[in-house]
GUMARFI-506431 format. One line per 10 residues: number of its first residue (from 1); their letters; for each residue x, y, z of C-alpha. Coordinates in steps of 0.5 Angstrom, whole numbers, padded with zeros to 4 digits. Each point is the difference from the previous one (the first is absolute). Layout:
REM residues N
NUM	a	X/Y/Z | ... $
//
This chain:
REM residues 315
1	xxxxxxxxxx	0065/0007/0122 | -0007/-0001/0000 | -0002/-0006/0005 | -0007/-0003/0002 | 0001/-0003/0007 | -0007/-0005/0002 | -0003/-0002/0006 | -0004/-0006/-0002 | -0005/0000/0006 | -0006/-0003/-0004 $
11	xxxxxxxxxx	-0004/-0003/0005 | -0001/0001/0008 | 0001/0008/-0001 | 0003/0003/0008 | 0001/0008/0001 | 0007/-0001/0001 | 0003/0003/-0007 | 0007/-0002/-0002 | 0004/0004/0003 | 0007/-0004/-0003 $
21	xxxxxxxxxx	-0003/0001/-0007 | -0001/0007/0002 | 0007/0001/0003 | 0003/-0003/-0007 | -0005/0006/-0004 | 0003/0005/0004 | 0007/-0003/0000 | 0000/0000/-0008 | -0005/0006/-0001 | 0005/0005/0004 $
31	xxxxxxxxxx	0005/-0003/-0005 | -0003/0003/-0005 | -0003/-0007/-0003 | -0007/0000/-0003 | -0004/-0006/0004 | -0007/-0002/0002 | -0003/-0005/0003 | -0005/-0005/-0001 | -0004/-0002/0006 | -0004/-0006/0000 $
41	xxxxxxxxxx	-0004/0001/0007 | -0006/0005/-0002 | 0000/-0002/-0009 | -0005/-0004/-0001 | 0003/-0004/-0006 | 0006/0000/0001 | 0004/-0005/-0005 | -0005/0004/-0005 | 0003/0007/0001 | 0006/-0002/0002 $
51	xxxxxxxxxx	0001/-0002/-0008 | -0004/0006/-0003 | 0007/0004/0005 | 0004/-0005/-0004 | -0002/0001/-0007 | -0001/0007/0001 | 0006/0003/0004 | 0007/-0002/-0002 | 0005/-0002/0007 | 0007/0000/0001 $
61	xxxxxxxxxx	0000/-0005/0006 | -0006/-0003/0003 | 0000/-0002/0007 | -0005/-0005/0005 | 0000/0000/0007 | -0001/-0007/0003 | -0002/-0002/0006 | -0002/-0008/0000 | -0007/0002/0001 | -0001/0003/-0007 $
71	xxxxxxxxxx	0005/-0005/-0003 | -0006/-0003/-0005 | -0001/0007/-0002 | 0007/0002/-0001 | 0001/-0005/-0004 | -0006/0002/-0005 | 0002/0006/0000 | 0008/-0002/-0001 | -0004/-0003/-0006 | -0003/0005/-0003 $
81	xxxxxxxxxx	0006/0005/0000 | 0005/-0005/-0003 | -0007/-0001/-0005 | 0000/0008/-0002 | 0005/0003/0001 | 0008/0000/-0002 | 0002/0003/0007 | 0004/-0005/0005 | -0005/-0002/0006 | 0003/0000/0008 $
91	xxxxxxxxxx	-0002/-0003/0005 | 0000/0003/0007 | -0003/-0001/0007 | 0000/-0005/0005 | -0001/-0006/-0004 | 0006/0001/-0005 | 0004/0002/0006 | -0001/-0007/0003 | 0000/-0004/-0006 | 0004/0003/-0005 $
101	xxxxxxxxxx	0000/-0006/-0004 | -0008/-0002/0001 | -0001/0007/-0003 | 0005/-0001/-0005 | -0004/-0005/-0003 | -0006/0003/-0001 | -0001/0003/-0008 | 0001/0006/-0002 | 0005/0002/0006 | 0006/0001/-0003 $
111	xxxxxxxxxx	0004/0002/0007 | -0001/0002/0008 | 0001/0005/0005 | 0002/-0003/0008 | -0002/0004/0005 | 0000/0007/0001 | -0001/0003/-0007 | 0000/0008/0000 | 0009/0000/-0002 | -0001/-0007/-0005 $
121	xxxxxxxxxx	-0005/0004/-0004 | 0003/0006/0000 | 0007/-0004/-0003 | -0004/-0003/-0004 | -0004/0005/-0004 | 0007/0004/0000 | 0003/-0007/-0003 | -0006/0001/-0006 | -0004/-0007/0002 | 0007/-0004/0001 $
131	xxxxxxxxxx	-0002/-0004/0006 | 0007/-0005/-0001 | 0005/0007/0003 | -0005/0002/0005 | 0002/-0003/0007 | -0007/-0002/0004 | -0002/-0004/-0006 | -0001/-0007/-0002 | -0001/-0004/-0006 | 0000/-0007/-0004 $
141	xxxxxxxxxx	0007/-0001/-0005 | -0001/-0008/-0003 | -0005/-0001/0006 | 0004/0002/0005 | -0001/0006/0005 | 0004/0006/-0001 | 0001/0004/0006 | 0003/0007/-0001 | 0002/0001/0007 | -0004/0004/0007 $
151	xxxxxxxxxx	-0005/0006/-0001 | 0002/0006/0003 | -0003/0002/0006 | -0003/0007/0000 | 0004/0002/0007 | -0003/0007/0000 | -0008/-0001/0000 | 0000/0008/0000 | 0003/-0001/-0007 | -0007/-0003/-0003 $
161	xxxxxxxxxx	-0004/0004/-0003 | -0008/-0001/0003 | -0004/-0005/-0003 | -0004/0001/-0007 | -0006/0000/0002 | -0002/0004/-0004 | 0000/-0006/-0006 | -0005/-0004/0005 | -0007/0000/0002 | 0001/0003/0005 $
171	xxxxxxxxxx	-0007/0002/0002 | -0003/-0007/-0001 | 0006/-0002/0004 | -0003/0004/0006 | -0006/-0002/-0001 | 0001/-0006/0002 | 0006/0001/0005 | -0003/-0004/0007 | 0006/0000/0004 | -0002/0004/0005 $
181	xxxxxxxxxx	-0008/-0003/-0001 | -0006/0002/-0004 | -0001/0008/-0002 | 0007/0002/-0001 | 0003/0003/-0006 | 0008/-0003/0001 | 0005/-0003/-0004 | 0007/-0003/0002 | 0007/0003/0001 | 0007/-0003/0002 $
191	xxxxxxxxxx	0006/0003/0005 | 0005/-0005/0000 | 0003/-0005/-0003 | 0003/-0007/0002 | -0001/-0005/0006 | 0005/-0002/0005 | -0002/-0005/0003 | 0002/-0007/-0001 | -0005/-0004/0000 | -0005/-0006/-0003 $
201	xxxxxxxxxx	-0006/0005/-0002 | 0004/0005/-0003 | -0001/-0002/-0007 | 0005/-0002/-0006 | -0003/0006/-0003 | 0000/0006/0003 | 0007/-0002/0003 | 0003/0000/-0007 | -0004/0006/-0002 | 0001/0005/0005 $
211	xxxxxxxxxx	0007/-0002/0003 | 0001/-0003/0007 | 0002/0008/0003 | -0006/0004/0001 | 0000/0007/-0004 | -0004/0005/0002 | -0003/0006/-0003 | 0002/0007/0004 | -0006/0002/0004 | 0000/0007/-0004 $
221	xxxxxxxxxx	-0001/-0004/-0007 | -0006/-0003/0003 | -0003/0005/0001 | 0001/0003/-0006 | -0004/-0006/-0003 | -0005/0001/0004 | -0001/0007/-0001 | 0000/-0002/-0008 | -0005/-0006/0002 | -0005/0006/0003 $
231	xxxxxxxxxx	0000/0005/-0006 | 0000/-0006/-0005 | -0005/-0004/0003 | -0002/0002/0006 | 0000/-0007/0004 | -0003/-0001/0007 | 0005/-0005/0002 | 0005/-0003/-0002 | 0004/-0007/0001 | 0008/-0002/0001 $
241	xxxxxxxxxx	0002/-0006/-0003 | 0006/0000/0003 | 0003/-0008/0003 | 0000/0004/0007 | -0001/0006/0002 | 0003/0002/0007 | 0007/-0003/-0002 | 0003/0007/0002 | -0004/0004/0006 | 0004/0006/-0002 $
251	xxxxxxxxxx	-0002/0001/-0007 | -0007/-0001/0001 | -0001/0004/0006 | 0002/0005/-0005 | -0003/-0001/-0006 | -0007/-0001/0005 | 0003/0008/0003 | 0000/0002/-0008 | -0007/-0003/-0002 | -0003/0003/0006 $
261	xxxxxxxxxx	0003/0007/-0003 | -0002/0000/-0006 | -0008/-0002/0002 | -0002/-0003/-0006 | -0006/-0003/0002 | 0002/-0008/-0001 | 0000/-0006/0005 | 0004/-0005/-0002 | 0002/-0008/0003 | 0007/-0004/0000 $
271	xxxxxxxxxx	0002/-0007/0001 | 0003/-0001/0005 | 0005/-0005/0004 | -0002/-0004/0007 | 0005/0003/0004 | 0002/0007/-0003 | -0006/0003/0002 | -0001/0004/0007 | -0006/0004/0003 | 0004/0007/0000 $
281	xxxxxxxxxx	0002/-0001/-0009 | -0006/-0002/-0001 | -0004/0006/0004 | 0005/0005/-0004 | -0003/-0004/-0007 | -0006/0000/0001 | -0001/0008/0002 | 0004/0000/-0007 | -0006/-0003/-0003 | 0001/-0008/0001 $
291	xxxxxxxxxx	-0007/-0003/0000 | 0002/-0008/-0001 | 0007/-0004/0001 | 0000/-0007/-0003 | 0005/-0006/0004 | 0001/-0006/-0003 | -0001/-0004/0004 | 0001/-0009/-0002 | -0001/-0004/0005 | -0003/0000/0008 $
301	xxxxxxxxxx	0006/-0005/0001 | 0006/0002/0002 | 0004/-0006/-0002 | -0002/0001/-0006 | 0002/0008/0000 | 0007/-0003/0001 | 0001/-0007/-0003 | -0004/0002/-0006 | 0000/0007/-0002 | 0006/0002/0004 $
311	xxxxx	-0003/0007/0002 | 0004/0002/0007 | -0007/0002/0002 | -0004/-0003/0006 | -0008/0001/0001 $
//
C-alpha cells in the first residue's frame, strides 16, 4: 500500500518532531509499504501543498494525527483529503483516543485508531484499508460508534523498528531544540512506555494510549539509536519523553553504564518523579551525561497533593 501519514502542526512550531508519526512510518515502511509523511510544522502554506500532494499522488489509506491542540487544522485537513483524493481517511493521536466520537463526527474521517497504533496500522494496511476487521479501530454505523475491540500493545519495544526520522525535518527540529537551553543542537527520544501511577494528574490520554504497565526498551537498544542519532545527525543533547524515568534503578544505572561506554558526546535530561530520585542515582546519571531533570511539581500544599492529586508524595 502506499500511504500518506500527516502531522498538522500548523501553527506554534516546537523542536519535538513527532515520533509517534515516526514510529508508525517505520512500522509500515519495514513491512514493505510506501509511505510519506506530510508534516505541517516548517510548511509554509500548508493546506495549499497538501492539496498539490493530493492531486498529484495517488494514496491508499491517509492517516492524521490529532492532538486536541491541532483539532481546527486536523479538520481542515480531513477536509481537503475527503475533497481529493478517493483513499479512506483515519483519524489517530490523543484527541480520537479520548473522543472516538467527537473525532468520528468531523468530515472527511471515515474511522479512528485508539491508542497505541503501530499493531492496528500494520492489521490494517494487511486488511487492504478495511478498518471494520482490524481491532484498535472505531467507526460510525447508523450514527452509532462502532468499536472493533482493544489495540494490541507492542510488549517487546525492542521489536520496533527506530523511528523514520528520516521523513521529517529533522535539522530545523534541531534547530529549534531547547530542552537543555539556548545554543544546543538536540531533539527528543522515548525508553519506555506506560504510567503506573493511580493518580488524579496522569492524563485519560497517555493511560489509554500507553497502557497502565510500563514497558521499557533494553538499555542495549538505546544505545544503538543514540549511535544512529550521532552519525545521521550529529546532536549535542537529547531528551527523554518518558512519564518517569527512575521507575526501575537497575535498568537506568545500566543504560548510564552503557551511555558512558559508548562515549558519544551527548548530554541529555529526563523528567523525573518526586520521590524516586536519590543523590548516588543521580550522580551516576549526571556522570552519564545528564544535564537538566524535570519534576513536576503542582502544588506547595500537601493537602492538596493527597486530596486532590492523590500523588503519595510529600513536599
Amino acid at each position: 500500500m502506499k500511504l500518506l501519514l500527516i502531522f498538522p502542526r500548523f501553527k506554534h512550531p516546537s523542536g519535538d518532531p513527532p515520533l509517534g508519526v515516526a514510529y508508525l512510518a517505520a512500522t509500515l515502511e519495514r513491512a514493505g509499504h510506501e509511505v510519506e509523511v506530510f508534516d505541517g510544522t516548517f510548511t509554509p502554506r500548508p493546506l495549499q501543498l497538501l492539496e498539490r500532494t493530493l492531486t498529484e499522488q495517488a494514496f491508499d489509506a491517509i492517516g492524521i494525527s490529532i492532538p486536541t491542540s491541532m483539532l481546527t487544522d486536523a479538520a481542515a485537513v480531513a477536509q481537503m483529503c475527503a475533497a481529493h483524493s478517493r483513499a479512506p481517511v483515519f483519524a489517530g493521536g490523543p484527541h480520537p483516543t479520548i473522543d472516538p466520537a467527537g473525532a468520528l463526527r468531523i468530515d472527511g474521517i471515515d474511522a479512528v485508531m485508539i491508542g497505541e497504533a503501530e499493531r492496528t496500522v500494520m492489521r490494517l494496511a494487511e486488511a487492504g484499508g478495511d478498518y471494520t476487521t482490524v481491532p484498535g479501530m472505531a467507526y460510525l454505523r447508523d450514527g452509532e460508534v462502532i468499536l472493533t475491540g482493544e489495540p494490541e500493545l507492542v510488549e517487546d519495544l525492542d521489536e520496533l523498528p527506530l523511528p523514520a526520522r528520516h521523513l521529517l525535518d529533522m535539522d530545523s527540529y534541531m534547530r529549534l531544540w531547547d530542552r537543555l537551553g539556548p545554543g544546543l543542537r538536540g531533539t527528543s527520544i522515548l525508553a519506555s512506555r506506560g504510567c503506573p501511577f493511580d493518580r488524579a494528574d496522569s492524563t485519560p490520554a497517555l493511560r489509554s494510549f500507553l497502557g497502565t504497565r510500563v514497558r521499557r526498551r533494553s538499555p542495549e537498544s538505546i544505545v544503538a539509536e543514540l549511535v544512529e542519532l550521532k552519525r545521521a545527525w550529529d546532536p549535542d543533547g537529547v531528551m527523554w519523553l518518558d512519564d518517569s524515568f527512575m521507575l526501575n534503578r537497575p535498568w537506568v544505572i545500566k543504560l548510564c553504564d552503557m551511555i558512558m561506554e559508548a562515549d558519544l558526546g551527548i548530554v541529555w535530561g529526563c523528567s523525573i518523579r518526586a520521590g524516586l530520585a536519590d543523590h548516588d542515582m543521580l550522580e551516576q546519571m549526571k556522570r552519564a551525561g545528564l544535564r537538566s531533570v524535570h519534576v513536576r511539581i503542582e502544588t506547595g500544599s500537601q493537602r492538596v497533593l493527597d486530596e486532590v492529586y492523590q500523588k503519595g508524595v510529600t513536599i
